[in-house]
N, C-alpha and C positions, 0 to 999 in steps of 0.2 A: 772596223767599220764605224762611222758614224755614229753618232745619234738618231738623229734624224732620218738617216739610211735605214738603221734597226727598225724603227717603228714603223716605218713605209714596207719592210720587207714587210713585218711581222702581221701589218695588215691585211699583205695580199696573202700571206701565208694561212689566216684568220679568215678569208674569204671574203674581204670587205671589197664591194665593188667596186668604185671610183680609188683604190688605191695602185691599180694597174694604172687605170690610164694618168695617172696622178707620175706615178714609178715614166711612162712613157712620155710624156709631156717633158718631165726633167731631165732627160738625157736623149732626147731624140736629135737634136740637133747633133748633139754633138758624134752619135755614132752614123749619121747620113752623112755629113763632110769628112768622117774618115773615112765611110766607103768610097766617095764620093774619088778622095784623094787615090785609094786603093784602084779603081777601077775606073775611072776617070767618065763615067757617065753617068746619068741623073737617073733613067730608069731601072740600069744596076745598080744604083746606089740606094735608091727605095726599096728596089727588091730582097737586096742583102740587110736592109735595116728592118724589113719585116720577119727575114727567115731570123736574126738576132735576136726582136724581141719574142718571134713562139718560141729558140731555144732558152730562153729568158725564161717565162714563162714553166715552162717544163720542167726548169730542173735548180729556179730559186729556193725549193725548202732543203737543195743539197749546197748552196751558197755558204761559205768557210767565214764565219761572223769574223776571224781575226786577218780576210783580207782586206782588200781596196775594192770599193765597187766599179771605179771606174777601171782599174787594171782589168780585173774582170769580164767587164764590157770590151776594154780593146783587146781581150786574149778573144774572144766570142766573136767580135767584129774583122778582127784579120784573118781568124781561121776559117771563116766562112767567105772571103773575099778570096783568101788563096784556093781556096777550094771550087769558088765559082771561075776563077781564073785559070785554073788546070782544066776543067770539063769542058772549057770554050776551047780548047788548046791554040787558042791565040795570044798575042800578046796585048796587055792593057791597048782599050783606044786613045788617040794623040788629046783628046780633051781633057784636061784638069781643072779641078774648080777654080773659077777666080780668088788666088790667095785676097785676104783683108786686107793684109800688108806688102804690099808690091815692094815697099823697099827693101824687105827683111828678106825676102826674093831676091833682091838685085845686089844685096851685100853679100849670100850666098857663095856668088860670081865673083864676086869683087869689084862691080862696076859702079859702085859709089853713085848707082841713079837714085833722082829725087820726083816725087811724082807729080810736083807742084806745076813743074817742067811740060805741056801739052808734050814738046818731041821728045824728053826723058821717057813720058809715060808710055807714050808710040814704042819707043826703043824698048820697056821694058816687057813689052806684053808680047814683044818680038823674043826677047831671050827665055818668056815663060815658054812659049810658041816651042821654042828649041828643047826646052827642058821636058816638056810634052814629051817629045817627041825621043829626044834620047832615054828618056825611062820605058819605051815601050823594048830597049834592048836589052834590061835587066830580067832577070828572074823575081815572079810575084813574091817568094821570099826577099828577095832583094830587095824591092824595091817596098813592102809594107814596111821592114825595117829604117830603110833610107826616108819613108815618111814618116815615120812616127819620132826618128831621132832630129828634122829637120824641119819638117813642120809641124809637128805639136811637141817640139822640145822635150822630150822623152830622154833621159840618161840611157846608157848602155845596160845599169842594174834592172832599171823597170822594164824595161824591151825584154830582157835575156827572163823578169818575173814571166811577164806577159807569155812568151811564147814559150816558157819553159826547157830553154838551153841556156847555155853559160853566158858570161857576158864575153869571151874568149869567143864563141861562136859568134855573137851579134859582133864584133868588131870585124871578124874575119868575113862575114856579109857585105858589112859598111865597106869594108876597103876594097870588097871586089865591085858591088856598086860604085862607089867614088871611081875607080878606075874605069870602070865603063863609058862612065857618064863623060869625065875629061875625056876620051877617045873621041866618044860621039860630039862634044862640043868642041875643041880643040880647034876643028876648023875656023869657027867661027869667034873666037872668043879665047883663043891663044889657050893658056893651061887657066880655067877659070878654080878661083880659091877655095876649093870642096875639101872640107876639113876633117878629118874627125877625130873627136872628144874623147878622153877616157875617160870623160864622168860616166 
């Protein structure tokens, strides 16, 4: 862990007040747009990033000082997104956050869109539109996997830390995700370029 991470723990561990909201302030964002990504709605995605920080809360004086705080956070933020995703026993809804980077989206695919383009951009928000919409026919394993290696660039080793199975497993997820997703796109989009990594 950190430096700077130790002493923020060590604060709220110490009972110093503003070190929580200090601790929430620096990583809120980023655990609301992986729920966000997880569940693809704004009011679950707030929801899930408050049940994160009470188990946060609860159980940082049992926090492993020789991990990663942020793996930590995404092991805490998907397993409660899987979890909130099984008790709805539906599948994620078709909304996903507007990615930052439409193009790293559209290269994805392989369609070499640029977003300078007004009808590139139309075209791309149409294949996020689609990509919505074929993730809701993964499994919430599936598909917290298939975000986390795709859109926050997560190797196979951190993902397999994170959720604590092998990287042998998360590969064997990715490839059944990837295969889904071409089925579902397929129509539209011929075999679009869904790769994956052995990093």
């Amino acid at each position: 862990m950190a430096n700077h991470e130790q002493v923020l723990v060590d604060r709220i561990n110490g009972g110093d007040p503003s070190a929580f909201q200090e601790f929430v302030e620096r990583y809120k964002k980023k655990i609301y747009f992986l729920a966000y990504d997880l569940m693809g709605d704004h009011d679950d995605a707030e929801d899930i990033s408050q049940e994160v920080f009470i188990r946060v809360f609860r159980s940082l004086k049992n926090f492993r000082r020789n991990s990663k705080m942020s793996s930590w956070l995404y092991q805490i933020t998907v397993n409660a997104s899987i979890e909130a995703l099984r008790k709805k026993s539906i599948k994620p809804r078709e909304a996903l956050k507007e990615l930052e980077n439409v193009e790293a989206q559209a290269s994805l695919l392989g369609s070499g869109l640029h977003v300078e383009n007004p009808a590139r951009s139309a075209e791309a928000s149409l294949i996020q539109e689609h990509i919505s919409r074929a993730l809701q026919k993964v499994s919430p394993k599936e598909r917290a996997i298939f975000v986390m290696r795709h859109y926050n660039d997560l190797d196979t080793k951190e993902i397999a830390e994170i959720l604590k199975i092998s990287q042998g497993t998360v590969k064997s997820f990715l490839f059944r995700a990837i295969r889904k997703l071409r089925k579902e796109l397929s129509p539209w989009f011929g075999h679009p370029g869904l790769e994956v990594s052995d990093e």
